[in-house]
N, C-alpha and C positions, 0 to 999 in steps of 0.2 A: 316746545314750539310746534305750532298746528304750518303743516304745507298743505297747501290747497293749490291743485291745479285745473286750473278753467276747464268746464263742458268741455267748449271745442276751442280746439288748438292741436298747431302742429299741420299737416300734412292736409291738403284740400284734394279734391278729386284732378283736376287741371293737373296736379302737378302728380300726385299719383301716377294717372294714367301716362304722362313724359316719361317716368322712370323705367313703367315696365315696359314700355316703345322702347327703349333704349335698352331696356334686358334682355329683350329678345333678341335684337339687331349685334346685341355682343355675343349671344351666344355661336353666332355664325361665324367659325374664321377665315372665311374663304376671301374676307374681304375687309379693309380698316372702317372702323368707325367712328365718324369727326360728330360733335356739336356748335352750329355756327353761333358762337360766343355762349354764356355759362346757358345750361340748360334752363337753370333757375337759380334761383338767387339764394341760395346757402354754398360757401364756399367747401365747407367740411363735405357735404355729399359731392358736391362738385369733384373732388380727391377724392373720394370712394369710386366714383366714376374712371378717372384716370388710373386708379389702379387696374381696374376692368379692364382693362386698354381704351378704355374712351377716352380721346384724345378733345379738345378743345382747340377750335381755329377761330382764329380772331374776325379772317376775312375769308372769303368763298378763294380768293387766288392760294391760300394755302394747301387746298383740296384740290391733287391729279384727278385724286381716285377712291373709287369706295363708296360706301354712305353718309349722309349728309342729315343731319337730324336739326330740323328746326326748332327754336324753343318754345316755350312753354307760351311766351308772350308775344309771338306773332314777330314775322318782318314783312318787309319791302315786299309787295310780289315779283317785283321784278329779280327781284334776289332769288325767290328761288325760281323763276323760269331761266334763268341765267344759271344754275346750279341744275335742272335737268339738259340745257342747250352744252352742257361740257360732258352731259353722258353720265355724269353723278345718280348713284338713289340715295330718290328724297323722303326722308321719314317723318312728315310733318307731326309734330308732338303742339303746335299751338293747341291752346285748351280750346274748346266746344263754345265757351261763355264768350272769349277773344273774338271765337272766330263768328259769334251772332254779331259782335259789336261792327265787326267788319261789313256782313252785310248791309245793315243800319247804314252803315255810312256811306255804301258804295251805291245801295237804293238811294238816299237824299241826294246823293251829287246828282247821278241821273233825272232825278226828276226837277232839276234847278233849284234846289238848297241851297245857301249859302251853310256851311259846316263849321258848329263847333266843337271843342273836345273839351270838353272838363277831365283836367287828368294835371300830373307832373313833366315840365317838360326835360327833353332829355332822356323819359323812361324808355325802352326798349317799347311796353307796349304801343306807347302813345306815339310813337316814330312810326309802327306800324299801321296805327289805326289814321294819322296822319296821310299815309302813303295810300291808304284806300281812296281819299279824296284827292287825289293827283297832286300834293303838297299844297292845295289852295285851303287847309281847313285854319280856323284860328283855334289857337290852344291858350282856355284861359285856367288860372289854378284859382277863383272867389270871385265872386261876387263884386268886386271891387273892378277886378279886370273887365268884366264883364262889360260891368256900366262904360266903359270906355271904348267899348267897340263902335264902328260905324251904324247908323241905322240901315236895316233891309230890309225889304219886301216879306221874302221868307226864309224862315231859319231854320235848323234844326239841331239840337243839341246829340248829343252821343258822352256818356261815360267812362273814365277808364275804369275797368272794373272792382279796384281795391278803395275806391272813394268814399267818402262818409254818404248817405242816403243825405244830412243835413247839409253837406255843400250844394247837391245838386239839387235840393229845394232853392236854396239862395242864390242859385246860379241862374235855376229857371228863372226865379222871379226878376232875376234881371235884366235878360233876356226881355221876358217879355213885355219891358219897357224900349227895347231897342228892333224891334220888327213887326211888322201887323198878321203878320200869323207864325204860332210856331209849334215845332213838333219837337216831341222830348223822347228819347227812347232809353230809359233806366235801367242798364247795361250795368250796371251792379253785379260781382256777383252775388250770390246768394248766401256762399259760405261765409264770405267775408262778410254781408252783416250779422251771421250767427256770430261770429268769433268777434266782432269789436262791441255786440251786446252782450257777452260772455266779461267781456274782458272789462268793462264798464261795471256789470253790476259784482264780478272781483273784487275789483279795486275798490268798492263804496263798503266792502265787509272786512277788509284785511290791515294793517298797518305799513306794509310793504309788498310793493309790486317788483316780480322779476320777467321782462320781456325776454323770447330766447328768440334769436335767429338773428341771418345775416344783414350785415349795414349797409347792405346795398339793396335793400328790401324792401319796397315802399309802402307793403298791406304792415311787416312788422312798426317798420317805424310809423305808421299810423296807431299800431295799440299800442305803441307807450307814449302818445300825446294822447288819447283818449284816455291812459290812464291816468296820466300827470295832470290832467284836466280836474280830476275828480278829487286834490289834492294830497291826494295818497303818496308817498316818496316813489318814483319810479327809476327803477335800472333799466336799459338796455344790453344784455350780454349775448356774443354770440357760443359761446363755449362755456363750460362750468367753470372753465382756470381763471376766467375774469370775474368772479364772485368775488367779495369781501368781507370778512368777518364785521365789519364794524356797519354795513348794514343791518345786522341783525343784533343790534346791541337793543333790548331794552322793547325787543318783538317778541310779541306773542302767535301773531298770526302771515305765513308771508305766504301772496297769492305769486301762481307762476302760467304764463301765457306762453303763447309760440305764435307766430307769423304761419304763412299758410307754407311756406317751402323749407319749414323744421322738419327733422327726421324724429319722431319716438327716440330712437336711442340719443341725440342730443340731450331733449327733456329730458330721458330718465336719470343722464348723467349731472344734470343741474339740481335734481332733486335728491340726489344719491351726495353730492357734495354740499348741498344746503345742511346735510343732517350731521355730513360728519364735521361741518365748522360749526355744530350747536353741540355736539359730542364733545369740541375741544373748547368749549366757553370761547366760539368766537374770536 
């Protein structure tokens, strides 16, 4: 049995660069170090963290004291001027690409945009990028929602950035049936459409797909609907322990991806136990 794992997959720059923010901030112990809620969205490094002494606080009132590290996908700003106003340090780890989408958004409100978000609602990032437009922005997830919006003068779109590039074609085009001028600003990242056209033209060579990362993930669980799309059988696993031998009954070929906030040593361990349930017939 041939394992094949995607180009790219796994670990993106964003979330890289959160981790080693957060390495260095532990290596200091003159002072505790919290992240306000999961840095990112893989729960297993989340607990590699906690063992670090990185602790996890849900809400800013659980932080007297200490460091304060923002996540990977942006909040409130009011949250953290309220997190340096109680004397906290703030270690923003929001990613670079989050934090262009922020400007985007904060430009259009000023200049009398009405503000949309093409994103998931609920996400951490989209609450943030939300909060740049003073809570006035509308968050639609297709094309469908879209058409349902009020008509306006002017618009302007904003992405969250683990989005398919094809929603936010079908978004604009919607759009630009509901305002007489509108501005788009394709806030994509970039890794992410390396990884969901990785993980696409995978899936179109292999008999089985294994998605790795957490389920609270939303760039992950977009590559295993882009792989299920291509009719290829797709798992989502965040761990190796949740493999199956009876996936691979009667495979020859199984592709393996990762979300952008997998750690290497996860993959390597989904790969490491693919081989040995082909070792035991499965």
């Amino acid at each position: 049995m041939e394992i094949i794992v995607a180009e790219n997959a796994g670990f993106c720059f964003g979330v890289k660069r959160a981790l080693e923010l957060v390495a260095r901030a532990a290596e200091d112990p003159s002072r505790p170090v919290y992240t306000l809620g999961a840095l990112i969205h893989n729960p297993q490094e989340i607990a590699r963290l906690e063992e670090r002494g990185v602790h996890q606080a849900n809400a800013l009132d659980e932080v007297s004291e200490g460091a304060i590290v923002l996540s990977a996908h942006g909040v409130d700003p009011e949250v953290e001027e309220a997190a340096r106003e109680r004397g906290l340090e703030v270690i923003d780890a929001t990613c670079p690409f989050v934090k262009r989408a922020h400007s985007n958004i904060v430009a259009l409100s000023k200049e009398g945009y009405a503000v949309v978000i093409l994103g998931d609602r609920g996400h951490r990032e989209v609450e943030g990028l939300a909060a740049r437009a003073g809570g006035e922005a509308e968050i639609v997830s297709s094309a469908e929602e879209a058409e349902r919006l009020p008509f306006r003068q002017r618009c302007g779109l904003v992405v969250q950035t683990t989005q398919r590039p094809e929603a936010l074609r079908e978004v604009a085009g919607a759009l630009a049936e509901r305002c007489r001028e509108l501005r788009v600003f394709n806030t994509i990242c970039e890794a992410t459409v390396k990884r969901q056209e990785s993980a696409r033209e995978l899936a179109e060579k292999v008999d089985v797909v294994i998605v790795v990362g957490g389920r609270n993930s939303a760039n992950t669980m977009r590559l295993a609907e882009i792989c299920a799309a291509t009719g290829t059988p797709t798992h989502h696993v965040e761990t190796a322990a949740e493999l199956e031998g009876a996936w691979l009954r009667g495979v020859e070929r199984v592709g393996v991806t990762a979300g952008a906030s997998t750690p290497s040593w996860i993959i390597d361990e989904v790969v490491q136990r693919l081989r040995e349930l082909e070792g035991a017939g499965q």
